[in-house]
C-alpha positions as CSV (number, residue, x, y, z in Angstrom):
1,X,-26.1,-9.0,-22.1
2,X,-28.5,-11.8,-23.0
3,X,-31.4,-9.5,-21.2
4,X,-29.6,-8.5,-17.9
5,X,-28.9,-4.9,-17.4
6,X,-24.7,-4.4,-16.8
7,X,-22.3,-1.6,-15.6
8,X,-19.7,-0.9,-18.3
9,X,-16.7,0.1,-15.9
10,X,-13.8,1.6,-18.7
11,X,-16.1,4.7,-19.2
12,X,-17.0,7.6,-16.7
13,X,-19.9,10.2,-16.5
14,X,-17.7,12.7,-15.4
15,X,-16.8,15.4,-17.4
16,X,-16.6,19.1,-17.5
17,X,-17.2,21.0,-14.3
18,X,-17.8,17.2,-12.2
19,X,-15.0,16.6,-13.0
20,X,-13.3,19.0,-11.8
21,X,-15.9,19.0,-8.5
22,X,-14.7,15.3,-8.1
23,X,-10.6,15.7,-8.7
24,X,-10.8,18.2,-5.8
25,X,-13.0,16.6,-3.5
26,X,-10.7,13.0,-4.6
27,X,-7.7,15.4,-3.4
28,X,-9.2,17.2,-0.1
29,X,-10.1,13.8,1.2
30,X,-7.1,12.3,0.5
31,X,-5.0,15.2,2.2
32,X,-7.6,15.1,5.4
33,X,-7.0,11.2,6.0
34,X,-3.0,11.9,5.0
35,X,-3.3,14.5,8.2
36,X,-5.2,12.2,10.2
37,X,-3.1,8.8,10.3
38,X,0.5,10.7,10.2
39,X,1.0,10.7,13.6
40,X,0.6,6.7,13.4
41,X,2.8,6.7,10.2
42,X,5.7,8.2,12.0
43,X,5.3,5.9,15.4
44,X,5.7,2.9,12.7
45,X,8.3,4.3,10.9
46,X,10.3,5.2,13.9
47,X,9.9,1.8,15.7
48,X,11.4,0.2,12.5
49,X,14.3,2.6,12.6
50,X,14.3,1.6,16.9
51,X,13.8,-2.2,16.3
52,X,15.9,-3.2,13.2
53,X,19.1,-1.4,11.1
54,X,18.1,-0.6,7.4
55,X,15.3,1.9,5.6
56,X,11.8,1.8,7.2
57,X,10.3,1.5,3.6
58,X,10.2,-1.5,1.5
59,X,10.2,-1.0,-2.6
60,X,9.2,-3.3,-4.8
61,X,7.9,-3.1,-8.8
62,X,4.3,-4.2,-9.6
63,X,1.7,-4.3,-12.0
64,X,-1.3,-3.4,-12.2
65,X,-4.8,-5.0,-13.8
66,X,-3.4,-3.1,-17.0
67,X,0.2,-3.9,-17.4
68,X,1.3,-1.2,-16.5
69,X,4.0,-0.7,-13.4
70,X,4.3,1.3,-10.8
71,X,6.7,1.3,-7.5
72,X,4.8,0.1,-4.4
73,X,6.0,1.4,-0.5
74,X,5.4,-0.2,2.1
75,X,6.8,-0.5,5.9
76,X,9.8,-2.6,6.3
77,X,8.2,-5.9,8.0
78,X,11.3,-8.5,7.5
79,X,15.0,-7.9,7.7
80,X,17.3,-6.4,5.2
81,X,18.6,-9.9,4.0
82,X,15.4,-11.4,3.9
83,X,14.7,-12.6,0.3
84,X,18.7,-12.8,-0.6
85,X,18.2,-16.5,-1.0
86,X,14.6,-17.3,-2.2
87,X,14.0,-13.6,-4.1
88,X,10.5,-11.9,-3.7
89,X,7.9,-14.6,-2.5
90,X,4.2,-14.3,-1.2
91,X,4.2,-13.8,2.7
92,X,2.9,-16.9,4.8
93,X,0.2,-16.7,7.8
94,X,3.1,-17.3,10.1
95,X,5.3,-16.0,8.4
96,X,9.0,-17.1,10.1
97,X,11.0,-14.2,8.4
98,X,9.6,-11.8,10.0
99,X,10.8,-9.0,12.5
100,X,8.7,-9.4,16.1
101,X,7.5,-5.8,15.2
102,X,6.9,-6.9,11.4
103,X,4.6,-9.9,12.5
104,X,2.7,-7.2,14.7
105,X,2.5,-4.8,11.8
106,X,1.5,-7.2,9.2
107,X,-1.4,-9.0,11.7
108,X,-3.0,-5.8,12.2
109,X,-2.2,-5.0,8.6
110,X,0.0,-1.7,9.0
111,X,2.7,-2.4,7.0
C-alpha cells in the first residue's frame, strides 16, 4: 500500500503436511501447559467452592472480531446476585462487587 510492504493476516502459508506439523504441535503445547497450571486451577476452583455458595465458573456469551459467538468460562469472582440489578457491566479498578477472594483473583488476573 502506497509503497510500504504489509502482512495480509486472513490468509496462511500453511498447508499440506505444515499443517498438519502445526495442528499437532498447537495441540501438544496446549495439553503440556493444561498439565502444568492444573494444580493451580483446582486450588482456585476449590477456594471458590470454600469462600462463597454457587458454581466456581462464570458463563457469559461473547463475540468475537468476526461476529461470531462463543461461551466464555471464567472463575467465579463476584457473588451469585451480583448483576441481578445492573445486568452484565465492565468490571471497575476497585471493583466494590467483588468477593475478597474475587478481588485477589482478578488483581493478579486469575480469574
Amino acid at each position: 500500500m502506497a509503497g510500504f510492504p504489509g502482512i495480509n493476516l486472513t490468509e496462511s502459508p500453511m498447508s499440506g503436511v505444515n499443517r498438519v506439523v502445526k495442528e499437532i504441535e498447537d495441540k501438544l503445547l496446549s495439553l503440556l501447559f493444561l498439565i502444568g497450571v492444573s494444580p493451580l486451577m483446582l486450588a482456585i476452583a476449590l477456594a471458590i467452592k470454600l469462600t462463597s455458595r454457587g458454581p466456581v465458573l462464570y458463563c457469559q456469551q461473547r463475540i468475537t472480531w468476526n461476529g461470531a459467538r462463543f461461551t466464555m468460562l471464567k472463575f467465579r469472582s463476584m457473588p451469585m446476585d451480583a448483576e441481578a440489578g445492573t445486568g452484565p457491566v465492565w468490571g471497575q479498578t476497585n471493583e466494590l462487587r467483588a468477593t475478597p477472594l474475587g478481588r485477589f483473583l482478578r488483581r493478579w488476573s486469575l480469574d
